[in-house]
LUMGULUM-786840 format. One record per residue: x, y, z of N, C-alpha, C in turn; residue number from 1. Coordinates in nm, 4 decimals. Layout:
// LUMGULUM-786840
SITE        nu        nv        nw       cau       cav       caw        cu        cv        cw  pos
SITE         X         Y         Z         X         Y         Z         X         Y         Z  NUM
...
// end
This chain:
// LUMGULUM-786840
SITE        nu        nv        nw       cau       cav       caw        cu        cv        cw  pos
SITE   10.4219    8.6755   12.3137   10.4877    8.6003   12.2064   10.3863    8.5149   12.1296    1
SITE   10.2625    8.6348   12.0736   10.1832    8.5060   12.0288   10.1998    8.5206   11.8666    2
SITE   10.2646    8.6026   11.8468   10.2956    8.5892   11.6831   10.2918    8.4650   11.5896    3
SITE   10.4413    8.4053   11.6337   10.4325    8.2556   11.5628   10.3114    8.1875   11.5207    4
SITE   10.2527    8.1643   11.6141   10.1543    8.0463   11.5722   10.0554    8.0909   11.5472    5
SITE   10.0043    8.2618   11.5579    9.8855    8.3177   11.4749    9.9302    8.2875   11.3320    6
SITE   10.0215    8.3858   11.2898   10.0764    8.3422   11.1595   10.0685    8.1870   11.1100    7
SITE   10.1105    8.1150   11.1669   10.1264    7.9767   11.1145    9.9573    7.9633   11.1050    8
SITE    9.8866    7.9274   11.1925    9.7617    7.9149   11.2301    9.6661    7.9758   11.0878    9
SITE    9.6909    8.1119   11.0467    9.6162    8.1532   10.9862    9.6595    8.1084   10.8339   10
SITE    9.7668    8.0458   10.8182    9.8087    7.9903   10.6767    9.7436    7.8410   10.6742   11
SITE    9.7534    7.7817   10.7619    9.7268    7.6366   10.7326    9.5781    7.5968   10.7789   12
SITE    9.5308    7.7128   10.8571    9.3534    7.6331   10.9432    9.2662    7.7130   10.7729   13
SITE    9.1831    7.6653   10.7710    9.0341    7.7573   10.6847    9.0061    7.8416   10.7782   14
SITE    8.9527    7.9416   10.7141    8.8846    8.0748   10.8070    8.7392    8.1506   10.7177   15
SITE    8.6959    8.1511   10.8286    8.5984    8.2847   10.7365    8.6426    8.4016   10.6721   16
SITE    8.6191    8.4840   10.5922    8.6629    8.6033   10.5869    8.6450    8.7242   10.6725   17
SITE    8.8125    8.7790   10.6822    8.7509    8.8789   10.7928    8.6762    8.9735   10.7642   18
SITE    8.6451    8.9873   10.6378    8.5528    9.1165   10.5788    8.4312    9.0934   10.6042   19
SITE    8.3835    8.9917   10.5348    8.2577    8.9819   10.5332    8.2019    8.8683   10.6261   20
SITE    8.2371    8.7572   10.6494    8.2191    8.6196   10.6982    8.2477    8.5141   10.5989   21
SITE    8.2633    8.5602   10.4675    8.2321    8.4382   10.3744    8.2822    8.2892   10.4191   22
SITE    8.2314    8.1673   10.4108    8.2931    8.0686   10.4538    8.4488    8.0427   10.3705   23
SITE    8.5293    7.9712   10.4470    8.6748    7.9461   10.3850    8.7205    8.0362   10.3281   24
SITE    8.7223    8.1569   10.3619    8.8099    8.2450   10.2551    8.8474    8.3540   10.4032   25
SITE    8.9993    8.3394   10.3766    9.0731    8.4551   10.4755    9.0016    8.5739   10.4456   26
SITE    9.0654    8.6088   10.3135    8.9693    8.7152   10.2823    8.8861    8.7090   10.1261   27
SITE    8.7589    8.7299   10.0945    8.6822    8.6867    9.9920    8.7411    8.7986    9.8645   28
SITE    8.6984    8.7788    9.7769    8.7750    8.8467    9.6564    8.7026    9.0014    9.6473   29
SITE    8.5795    9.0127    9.7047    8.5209    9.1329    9.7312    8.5835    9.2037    9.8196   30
SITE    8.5971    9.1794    9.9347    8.6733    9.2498   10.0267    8.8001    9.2540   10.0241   31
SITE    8.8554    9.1882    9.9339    8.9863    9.2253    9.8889    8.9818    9.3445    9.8158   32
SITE    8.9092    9.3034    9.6959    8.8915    9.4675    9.5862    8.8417    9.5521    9.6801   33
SITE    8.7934    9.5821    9.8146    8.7531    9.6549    9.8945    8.9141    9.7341    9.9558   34
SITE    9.0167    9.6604    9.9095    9.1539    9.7070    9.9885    9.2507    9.7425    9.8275   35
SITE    9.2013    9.7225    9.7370    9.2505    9.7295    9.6212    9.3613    9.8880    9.5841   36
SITE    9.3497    9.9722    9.6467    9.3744   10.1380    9.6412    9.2640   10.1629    9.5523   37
SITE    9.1824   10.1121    9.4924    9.1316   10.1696    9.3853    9.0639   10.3248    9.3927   38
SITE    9.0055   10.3424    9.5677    8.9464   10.4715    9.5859    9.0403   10.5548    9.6357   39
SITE    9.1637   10.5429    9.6403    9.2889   10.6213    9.7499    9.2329   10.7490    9.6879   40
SITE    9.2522   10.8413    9.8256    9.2083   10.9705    9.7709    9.2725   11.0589    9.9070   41
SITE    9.3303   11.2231    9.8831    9.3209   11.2907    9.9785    9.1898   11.3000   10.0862   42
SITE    9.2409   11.3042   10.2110    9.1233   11.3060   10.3231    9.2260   11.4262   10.4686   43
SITE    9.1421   11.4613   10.5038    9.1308   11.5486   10.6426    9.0337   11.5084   10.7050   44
SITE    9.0866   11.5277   10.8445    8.9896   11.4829   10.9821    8.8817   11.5898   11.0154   45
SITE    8.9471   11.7238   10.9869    8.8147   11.8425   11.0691    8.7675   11.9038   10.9297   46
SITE    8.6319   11.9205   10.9879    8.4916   11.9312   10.8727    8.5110   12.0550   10.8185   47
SITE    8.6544   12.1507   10.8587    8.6400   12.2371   10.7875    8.7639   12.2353   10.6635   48
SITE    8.8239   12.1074   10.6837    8.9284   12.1190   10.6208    9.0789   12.1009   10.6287   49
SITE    9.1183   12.1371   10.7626    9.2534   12.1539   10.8063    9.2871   12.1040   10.8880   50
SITE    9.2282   12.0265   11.0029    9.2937   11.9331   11.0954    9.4141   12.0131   11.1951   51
SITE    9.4341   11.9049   11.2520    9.5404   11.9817   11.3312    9.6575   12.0877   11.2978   52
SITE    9.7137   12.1662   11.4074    9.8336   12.2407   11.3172    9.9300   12.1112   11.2927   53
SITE   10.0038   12.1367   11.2109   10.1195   12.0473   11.1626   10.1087   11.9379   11.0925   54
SITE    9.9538   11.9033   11.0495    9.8876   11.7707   10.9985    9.9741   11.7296   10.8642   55
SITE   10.0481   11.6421   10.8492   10.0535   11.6740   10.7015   10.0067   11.6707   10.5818   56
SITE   10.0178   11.6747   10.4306    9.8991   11.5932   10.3847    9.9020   11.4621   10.3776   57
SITE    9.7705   11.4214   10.3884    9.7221   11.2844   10.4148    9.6230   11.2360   10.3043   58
SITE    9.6835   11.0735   10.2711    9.6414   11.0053   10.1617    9.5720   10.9058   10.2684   59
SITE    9.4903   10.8272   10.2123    9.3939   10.7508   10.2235    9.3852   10.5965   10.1073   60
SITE    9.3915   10.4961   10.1595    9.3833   10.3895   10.0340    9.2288   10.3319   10.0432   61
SITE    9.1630   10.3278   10.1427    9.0034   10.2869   10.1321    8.8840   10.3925   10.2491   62
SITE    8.7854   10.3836   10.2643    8.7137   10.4159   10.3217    8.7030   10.3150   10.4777   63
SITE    8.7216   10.3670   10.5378    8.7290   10.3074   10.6984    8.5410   10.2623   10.7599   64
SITE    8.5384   10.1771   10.6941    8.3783   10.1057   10.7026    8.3447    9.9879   10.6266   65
SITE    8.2371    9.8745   10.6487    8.2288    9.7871   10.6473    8.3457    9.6781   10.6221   66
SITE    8.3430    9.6373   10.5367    8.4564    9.4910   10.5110    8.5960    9.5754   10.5720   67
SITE    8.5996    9.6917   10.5361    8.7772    9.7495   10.5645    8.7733    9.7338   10.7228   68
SITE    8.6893    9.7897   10.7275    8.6733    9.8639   10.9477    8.7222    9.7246   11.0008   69
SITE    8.6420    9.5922   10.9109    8.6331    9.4419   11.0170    8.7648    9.4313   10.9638   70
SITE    8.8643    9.4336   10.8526    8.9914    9.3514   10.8215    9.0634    9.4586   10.9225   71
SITE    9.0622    9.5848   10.9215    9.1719    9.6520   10.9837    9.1696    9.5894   11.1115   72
SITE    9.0610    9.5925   11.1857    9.0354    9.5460   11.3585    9.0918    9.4061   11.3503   73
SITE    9.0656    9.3403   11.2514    9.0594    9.1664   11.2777    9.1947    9.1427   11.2511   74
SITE    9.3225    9.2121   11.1648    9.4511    9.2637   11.1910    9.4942    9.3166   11.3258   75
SITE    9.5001    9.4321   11.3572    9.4868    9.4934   11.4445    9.4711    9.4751   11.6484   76
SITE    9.3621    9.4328   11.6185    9.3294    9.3865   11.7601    9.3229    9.2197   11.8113   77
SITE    9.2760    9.1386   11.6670    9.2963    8.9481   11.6453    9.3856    8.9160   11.6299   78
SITE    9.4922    8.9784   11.5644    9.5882    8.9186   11.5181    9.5958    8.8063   11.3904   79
SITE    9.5281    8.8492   11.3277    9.4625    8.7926   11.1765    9.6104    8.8623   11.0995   80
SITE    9.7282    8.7731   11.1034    9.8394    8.8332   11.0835    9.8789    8.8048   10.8901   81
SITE    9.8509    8.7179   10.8398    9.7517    8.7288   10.6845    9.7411    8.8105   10.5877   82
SITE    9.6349    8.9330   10.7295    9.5854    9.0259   10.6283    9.6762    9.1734   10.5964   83
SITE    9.7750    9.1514   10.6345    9.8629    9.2442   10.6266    9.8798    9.2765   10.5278   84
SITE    9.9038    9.1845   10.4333    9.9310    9.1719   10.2705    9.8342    9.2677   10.2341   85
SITE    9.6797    9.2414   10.1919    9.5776    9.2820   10.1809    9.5988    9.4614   10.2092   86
SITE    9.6194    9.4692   10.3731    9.6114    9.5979   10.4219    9.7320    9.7003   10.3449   87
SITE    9.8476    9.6422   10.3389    9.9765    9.6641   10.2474    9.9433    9.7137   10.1115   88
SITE    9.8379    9.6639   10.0326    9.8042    9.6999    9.9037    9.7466    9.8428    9.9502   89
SITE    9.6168    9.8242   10.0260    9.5794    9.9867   10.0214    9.6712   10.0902   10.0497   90
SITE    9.7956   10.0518   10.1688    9.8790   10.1616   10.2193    9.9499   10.1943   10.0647   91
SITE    9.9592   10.0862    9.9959   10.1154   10.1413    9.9266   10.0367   10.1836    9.8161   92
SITE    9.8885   10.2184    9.7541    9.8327   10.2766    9.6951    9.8348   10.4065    9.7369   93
SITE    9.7749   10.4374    9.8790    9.8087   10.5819    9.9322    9.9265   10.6521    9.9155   94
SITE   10.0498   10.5707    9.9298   10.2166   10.5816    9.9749   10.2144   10.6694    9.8007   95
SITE   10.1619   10.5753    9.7193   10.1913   10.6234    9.5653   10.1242   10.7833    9.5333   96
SITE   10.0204   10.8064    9.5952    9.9270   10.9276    9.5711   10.0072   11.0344    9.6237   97
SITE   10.0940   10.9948    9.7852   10.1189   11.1004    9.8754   10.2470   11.1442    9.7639   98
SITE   10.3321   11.0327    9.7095   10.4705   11.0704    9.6783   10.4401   11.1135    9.5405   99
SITE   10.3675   11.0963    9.4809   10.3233   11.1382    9.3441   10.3632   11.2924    9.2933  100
SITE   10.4741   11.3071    9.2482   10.4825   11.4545    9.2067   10.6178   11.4890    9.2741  101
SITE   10.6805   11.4151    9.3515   10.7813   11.4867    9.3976   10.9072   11.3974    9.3642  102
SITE   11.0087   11.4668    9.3463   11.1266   11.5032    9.2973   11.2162   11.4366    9.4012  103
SITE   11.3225   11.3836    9.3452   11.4750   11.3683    9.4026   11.4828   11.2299    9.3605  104
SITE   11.6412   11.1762    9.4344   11.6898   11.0309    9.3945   11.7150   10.9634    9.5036  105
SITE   11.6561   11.0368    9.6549   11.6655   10.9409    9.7504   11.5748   10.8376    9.7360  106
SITE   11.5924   10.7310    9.8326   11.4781   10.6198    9.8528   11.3687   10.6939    9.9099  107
SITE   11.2872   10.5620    9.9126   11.1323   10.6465    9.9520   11.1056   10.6033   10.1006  108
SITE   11.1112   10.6627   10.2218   11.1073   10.6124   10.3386   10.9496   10.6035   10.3649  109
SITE   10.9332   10.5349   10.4735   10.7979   10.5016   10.5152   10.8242   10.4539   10.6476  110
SITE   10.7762   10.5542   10.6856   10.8045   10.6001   10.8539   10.7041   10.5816   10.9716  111
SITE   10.6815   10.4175   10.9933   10.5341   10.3861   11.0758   10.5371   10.4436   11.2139  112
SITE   10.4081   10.5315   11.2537   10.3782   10.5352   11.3642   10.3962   10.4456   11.4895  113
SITE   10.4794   10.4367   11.5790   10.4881   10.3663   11.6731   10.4004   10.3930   11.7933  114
SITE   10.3653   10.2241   11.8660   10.2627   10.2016   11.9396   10.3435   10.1829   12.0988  115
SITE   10.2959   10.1809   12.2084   10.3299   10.1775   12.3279   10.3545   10.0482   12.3634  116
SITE   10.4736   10.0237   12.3781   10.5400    9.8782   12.4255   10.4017    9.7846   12.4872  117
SITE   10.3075    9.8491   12.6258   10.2349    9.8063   12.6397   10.0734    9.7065   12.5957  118
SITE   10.1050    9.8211   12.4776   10.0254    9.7874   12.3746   10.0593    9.6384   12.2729  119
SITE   10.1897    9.6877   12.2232   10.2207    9.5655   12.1514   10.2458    9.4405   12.2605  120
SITE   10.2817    9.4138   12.3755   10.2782    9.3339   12.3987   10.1506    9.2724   12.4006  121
SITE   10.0572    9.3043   12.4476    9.9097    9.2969   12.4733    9.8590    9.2330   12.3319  122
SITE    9.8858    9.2828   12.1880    9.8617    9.2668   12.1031    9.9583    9.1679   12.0187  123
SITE   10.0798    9.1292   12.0450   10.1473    9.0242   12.0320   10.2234    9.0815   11.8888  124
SITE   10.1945    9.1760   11.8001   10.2523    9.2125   11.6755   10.2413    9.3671   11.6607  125
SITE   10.3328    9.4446   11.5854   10.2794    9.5908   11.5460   10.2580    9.5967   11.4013  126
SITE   10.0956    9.6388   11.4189   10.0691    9.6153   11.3236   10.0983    9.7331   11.2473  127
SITE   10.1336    9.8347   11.2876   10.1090    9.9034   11.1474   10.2651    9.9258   11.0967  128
SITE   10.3937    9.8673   11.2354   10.4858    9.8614   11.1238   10.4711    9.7536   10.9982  129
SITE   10.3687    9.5979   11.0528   10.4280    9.5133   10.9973   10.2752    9.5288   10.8557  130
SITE   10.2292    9.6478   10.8489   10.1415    9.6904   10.7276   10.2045    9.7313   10.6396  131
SITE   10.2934    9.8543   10.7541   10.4135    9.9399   10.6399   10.5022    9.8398   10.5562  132
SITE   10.5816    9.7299   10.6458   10.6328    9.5989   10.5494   10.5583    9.5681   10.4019  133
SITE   10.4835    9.5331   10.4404   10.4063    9.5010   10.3238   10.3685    9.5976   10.2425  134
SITE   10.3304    9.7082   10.2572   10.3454    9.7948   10.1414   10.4587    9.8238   10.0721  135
SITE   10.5760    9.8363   10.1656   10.7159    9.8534   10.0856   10.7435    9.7532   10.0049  136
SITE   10.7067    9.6273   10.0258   10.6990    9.5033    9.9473   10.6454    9.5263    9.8127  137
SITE   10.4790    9.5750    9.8081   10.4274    9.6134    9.6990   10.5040    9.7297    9.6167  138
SITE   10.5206    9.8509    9.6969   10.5923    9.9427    9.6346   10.7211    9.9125    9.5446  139
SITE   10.8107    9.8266    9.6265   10.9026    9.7850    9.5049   10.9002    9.6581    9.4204  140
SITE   10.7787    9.6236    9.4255   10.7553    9.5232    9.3274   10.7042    9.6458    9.2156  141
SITE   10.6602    9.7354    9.2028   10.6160    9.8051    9.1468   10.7398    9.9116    9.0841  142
SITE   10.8660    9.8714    9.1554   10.9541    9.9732    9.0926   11.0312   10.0663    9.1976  143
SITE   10.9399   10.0906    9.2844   10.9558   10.2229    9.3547   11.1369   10.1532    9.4567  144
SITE   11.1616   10.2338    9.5052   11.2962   10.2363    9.5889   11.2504   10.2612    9.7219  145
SITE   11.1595   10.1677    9.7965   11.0831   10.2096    9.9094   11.1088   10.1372   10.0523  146
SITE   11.1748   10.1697   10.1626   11.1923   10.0553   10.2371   11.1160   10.1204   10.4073  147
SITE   11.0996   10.0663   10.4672   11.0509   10.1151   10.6434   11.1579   10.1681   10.6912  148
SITE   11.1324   10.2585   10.7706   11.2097   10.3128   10.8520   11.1909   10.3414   11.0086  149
SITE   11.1683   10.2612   11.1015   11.0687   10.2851   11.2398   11.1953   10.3611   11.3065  150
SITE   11.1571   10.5397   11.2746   11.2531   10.5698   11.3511   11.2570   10.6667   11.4609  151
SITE   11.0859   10.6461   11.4903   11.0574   10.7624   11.5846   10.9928   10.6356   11.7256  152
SITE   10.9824   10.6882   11.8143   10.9767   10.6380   11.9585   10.9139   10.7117   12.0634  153
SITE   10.8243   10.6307   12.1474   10.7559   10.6816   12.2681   10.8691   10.7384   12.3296  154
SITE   10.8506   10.8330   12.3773   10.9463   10.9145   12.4863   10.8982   10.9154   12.6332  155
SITE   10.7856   10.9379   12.6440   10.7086   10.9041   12.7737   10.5653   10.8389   12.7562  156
SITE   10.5437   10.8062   12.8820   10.3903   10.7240   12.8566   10.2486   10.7761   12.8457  157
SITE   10.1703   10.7209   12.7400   10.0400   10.7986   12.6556    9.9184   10.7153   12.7334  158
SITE    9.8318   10.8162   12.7222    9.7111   10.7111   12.7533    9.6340   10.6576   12.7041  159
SITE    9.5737   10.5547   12.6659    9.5290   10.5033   12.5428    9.3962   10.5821   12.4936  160
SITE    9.4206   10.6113   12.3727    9.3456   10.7166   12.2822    9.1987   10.6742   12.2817  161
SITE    9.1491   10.5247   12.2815    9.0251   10.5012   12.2723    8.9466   10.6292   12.3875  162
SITE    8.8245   10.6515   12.2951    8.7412   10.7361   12.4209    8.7720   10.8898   12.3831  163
SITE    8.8951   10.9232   12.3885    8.9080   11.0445   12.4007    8.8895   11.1738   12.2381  164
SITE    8.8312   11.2738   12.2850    8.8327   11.3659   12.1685    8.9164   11.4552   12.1268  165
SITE    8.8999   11.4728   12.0267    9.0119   11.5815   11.9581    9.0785   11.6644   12.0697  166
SITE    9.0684   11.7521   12.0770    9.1334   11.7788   12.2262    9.2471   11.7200   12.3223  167
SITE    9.1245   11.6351   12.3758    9.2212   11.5652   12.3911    9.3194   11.4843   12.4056  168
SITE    9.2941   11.4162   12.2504    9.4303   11.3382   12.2088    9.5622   11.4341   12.1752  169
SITE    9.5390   11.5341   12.1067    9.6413   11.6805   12.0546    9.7196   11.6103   12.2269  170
SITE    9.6182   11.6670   12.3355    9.7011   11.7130   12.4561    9.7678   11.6192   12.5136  171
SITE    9.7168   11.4468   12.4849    9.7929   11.3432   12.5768    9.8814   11.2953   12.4182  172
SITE    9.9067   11.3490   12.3910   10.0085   11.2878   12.2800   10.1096   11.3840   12.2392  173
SITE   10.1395   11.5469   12.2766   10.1882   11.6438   12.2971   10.3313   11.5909   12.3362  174
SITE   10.4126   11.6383   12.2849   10.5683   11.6251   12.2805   10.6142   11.4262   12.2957  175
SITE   10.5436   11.3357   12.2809   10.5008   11.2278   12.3099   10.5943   11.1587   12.2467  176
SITE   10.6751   11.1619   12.1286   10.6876   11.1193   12.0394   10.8577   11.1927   11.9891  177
SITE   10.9670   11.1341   11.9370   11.1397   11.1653   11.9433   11.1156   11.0654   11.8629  178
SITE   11.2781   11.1244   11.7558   11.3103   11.0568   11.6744   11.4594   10.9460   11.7250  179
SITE   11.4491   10.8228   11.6979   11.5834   10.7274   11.7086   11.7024   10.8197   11.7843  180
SITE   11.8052   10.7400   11.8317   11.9467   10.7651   11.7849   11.9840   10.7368   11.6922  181
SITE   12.0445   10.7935   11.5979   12.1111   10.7875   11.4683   11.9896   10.7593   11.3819  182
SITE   11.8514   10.8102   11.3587   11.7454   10.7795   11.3165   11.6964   10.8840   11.2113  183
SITE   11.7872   10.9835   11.2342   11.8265   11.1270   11.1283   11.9374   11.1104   11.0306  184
SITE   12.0062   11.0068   11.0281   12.0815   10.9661   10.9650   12.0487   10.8070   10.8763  185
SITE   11.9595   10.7923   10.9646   11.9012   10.6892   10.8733   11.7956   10.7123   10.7684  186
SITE   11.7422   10.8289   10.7277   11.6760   10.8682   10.6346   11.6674   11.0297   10.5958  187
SITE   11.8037   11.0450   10.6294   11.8872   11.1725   10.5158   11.9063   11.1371   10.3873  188
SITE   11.8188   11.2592   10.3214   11.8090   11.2199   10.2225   11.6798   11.1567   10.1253  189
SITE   11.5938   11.0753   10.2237   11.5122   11.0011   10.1169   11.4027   11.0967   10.1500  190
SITE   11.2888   11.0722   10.0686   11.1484   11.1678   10.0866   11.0466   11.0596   10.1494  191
SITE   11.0220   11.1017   10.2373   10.9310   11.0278   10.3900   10.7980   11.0710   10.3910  192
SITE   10.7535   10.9462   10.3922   10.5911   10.9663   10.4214   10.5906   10.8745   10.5842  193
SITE   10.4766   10.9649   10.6258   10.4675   10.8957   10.7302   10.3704   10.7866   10.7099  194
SITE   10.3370   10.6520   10.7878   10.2094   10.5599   10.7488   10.1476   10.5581   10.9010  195
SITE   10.0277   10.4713   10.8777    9.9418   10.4482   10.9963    9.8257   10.3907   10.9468  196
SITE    9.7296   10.3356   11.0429    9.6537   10.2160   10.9363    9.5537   10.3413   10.9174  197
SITE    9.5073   10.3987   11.0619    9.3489   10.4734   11.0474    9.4149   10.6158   11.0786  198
SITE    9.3144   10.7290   11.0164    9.3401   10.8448   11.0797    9.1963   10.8416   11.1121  199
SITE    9.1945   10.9610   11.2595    9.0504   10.9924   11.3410    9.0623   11.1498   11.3233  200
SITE    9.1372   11.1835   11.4135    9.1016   11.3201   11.4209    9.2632   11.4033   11.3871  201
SITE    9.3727   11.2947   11.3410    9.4764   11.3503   11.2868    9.6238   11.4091   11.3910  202
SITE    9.5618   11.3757   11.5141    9.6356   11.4189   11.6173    9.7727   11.3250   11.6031  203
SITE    9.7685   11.1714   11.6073    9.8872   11.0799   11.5973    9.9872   11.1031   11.4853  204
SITE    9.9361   11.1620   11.3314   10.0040   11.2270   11.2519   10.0545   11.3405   11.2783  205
SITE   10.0166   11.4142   11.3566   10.1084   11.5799   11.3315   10.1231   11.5749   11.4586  206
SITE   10.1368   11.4658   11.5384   10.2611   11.4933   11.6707   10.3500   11.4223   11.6097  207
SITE   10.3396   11.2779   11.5370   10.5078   11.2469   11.4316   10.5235   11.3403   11.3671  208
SITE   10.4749   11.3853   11.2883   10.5210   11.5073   11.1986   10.5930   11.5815   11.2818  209
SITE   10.5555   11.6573   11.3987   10.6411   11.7761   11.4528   10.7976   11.6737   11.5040  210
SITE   10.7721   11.5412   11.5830   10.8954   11.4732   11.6239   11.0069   11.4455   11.4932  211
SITE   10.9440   11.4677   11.3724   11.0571   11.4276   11.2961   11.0968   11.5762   11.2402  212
SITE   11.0464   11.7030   11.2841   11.0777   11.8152   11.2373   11.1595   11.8600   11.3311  213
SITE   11.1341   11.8326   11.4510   11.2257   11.8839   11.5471   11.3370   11.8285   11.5644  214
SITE   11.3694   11.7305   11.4668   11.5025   11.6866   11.4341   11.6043   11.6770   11.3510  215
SITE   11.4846   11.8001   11.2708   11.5533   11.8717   11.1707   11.4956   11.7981   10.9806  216
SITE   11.4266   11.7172   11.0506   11.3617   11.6192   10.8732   11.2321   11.6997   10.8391  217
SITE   11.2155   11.6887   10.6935   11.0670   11.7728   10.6696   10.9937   11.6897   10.6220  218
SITE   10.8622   11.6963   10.6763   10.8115   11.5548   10.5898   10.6505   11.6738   10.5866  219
SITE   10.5372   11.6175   10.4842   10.4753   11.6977   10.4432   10.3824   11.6208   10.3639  220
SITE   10.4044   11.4625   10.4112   10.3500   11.3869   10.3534   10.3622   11.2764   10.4479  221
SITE   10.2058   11.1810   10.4205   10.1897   11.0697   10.4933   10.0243   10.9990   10.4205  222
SITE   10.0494   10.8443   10.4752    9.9186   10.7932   10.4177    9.8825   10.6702   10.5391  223
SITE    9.7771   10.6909   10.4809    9.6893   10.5632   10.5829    9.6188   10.4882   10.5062  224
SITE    9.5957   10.3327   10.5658    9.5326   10.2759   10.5238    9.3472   10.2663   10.4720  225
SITE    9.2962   10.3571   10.5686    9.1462   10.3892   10.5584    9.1315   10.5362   10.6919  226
SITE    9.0396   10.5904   10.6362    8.9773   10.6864   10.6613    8.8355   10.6729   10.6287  227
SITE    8.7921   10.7867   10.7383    8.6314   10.7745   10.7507    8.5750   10.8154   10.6222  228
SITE    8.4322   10.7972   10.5839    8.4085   10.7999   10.4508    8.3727   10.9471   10.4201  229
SITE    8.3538   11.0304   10.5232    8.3026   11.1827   10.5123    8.4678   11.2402   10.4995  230
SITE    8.5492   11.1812   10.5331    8.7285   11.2809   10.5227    8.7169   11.2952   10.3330  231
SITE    8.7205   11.1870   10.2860    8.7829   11.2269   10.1417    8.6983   11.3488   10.0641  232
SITE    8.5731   11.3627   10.1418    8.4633   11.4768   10.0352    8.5373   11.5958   10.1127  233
SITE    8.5935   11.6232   10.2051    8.6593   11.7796   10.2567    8.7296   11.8333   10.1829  234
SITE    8.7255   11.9406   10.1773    8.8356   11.9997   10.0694    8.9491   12.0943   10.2105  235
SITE    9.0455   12.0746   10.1286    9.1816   12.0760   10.1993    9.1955   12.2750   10.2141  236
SITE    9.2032   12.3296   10.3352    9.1776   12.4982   10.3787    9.3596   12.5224   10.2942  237
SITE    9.3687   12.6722   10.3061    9.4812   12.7086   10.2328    9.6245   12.6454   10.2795  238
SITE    9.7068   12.7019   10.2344    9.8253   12.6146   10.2716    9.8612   12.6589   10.3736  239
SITE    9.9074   12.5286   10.4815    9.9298   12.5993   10.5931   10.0715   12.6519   10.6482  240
SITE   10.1081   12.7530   10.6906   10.2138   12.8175   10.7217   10.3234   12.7409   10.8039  241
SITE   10.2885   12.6649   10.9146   10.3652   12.6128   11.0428   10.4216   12.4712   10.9773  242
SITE   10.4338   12.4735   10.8357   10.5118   12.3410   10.7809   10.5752   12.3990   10.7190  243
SITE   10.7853   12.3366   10.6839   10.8372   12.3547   10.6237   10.8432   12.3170   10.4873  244
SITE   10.8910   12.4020   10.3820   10.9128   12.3553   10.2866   11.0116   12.2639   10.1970  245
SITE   10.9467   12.1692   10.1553   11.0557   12.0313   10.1328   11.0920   12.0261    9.9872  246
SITE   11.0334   12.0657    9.9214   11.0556   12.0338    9.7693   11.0789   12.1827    9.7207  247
// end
């Protein structure tokens, strides 16, 4: 329960910036324009292009290095609860790229990756629902009809991903992942992106992807807050077959 008083704490004490160090500044106006969307761009995890089966496509709002790498972690793992806002701008820059082009009059769901109870307790906040918040914030300040939807859930217990490689994260995160009760009914209808702050090797995206397909939703789209700086130069392999068609 250490939420409260990080939050409070980080509004009323001075801080360095978590980007850079600058003195008194949460975050300095550089490393802000560092979270700006300004570079959002398509990205993939494998060097040839295609990432896991079921990956969907994936937007990107900054490059996952220097000032971003320290705000995401100093969110993330500090509880620098603040910078959410900040992190919120890049997601809902991505959120705009992924949904860009597609059609209908549902709302726009935004469907955060969920973390292991264990985890959030440990960490006192989830951050990347409470990133997704804040982008939906931006998004409909901007117009859009965009709200969270946390409607997928650990089903059994994962082992924590640090350390492990492609391989095998696919394998300890494998059927890992179910959608709500009544959690198919809570976003019938709208066009869903999935969010998440970082993608690595794409495995945490296309095991949600398959949990919300196997419940009958198509989603075919998702964004993150930063990605590594070699994902956005990949070019994306042909279209892949083992995803349904949504539009």
């Amino acid at each position: 329960m250490r939420g409260w008083w990080q939050e409070l704490a980080g509004l009323v004490l001075p801080a360095d910036c978590a980007g850079c160090g600058a003195a008194r500044f949460v975050l300095c106006p550089d490393c802000r324009g560092a979270l700006s969307g300004a570079g959002a761009g398509p990205v993939r995890p494998d060097a040839r292009g295609a990432g896991p089966v079921g990956l969907p496509e994936v937007q990107a709002g900054a490059a996952y290095a220097g000032a971003v790498r320290a705000v995401v972690l100093a969110h993330k793992e500090r509880g620098a609860l603040p910078l959410a806002g900040p992190l919120g701008t890049a997601l809902a820059a991505a959120v705009l790229r992924a949904d860009a082009g597609r059609s209908g009059a549902g709302e726009l769901a935004l469907v955060p990756v969920p973390s292991a109870r264990r985890t959030l307790r440990a960490r006192g906040h989830d951050p990347a629902r409470r990133t997704a918040l804040a982008a939906a914030a931006r998004l409909r300040g901007a117009g859009a009809a965009a709200r969270v939807a946390p409607v997928l859930r650990l089903r059994r217990r994962v082992a924590d991903q640090a350390g492990l490689g492609a391989r095998q994260r696919l394998e300890n995160l494998a059927g890992a992942l179910e959608v709500r009760r009544d959690g198919v009914r809570a976003i019938a209808g709208a066009r869903i992106v999935l969010v998440d702050d970082v993608i690595t090797t794409g495995a945490t995206l296309a095991e949600a992807a398959r949990a919300l397909r196997a419940a009958g939703l198509c989603v075919r789209k998702a964004a993150v807050v930063a990605a590594p700086a070699d994902s956005f130069a990949r070019i994306r392999s042909a279209t892949r077959t083992d995803q349904k068609t949504c539009e």
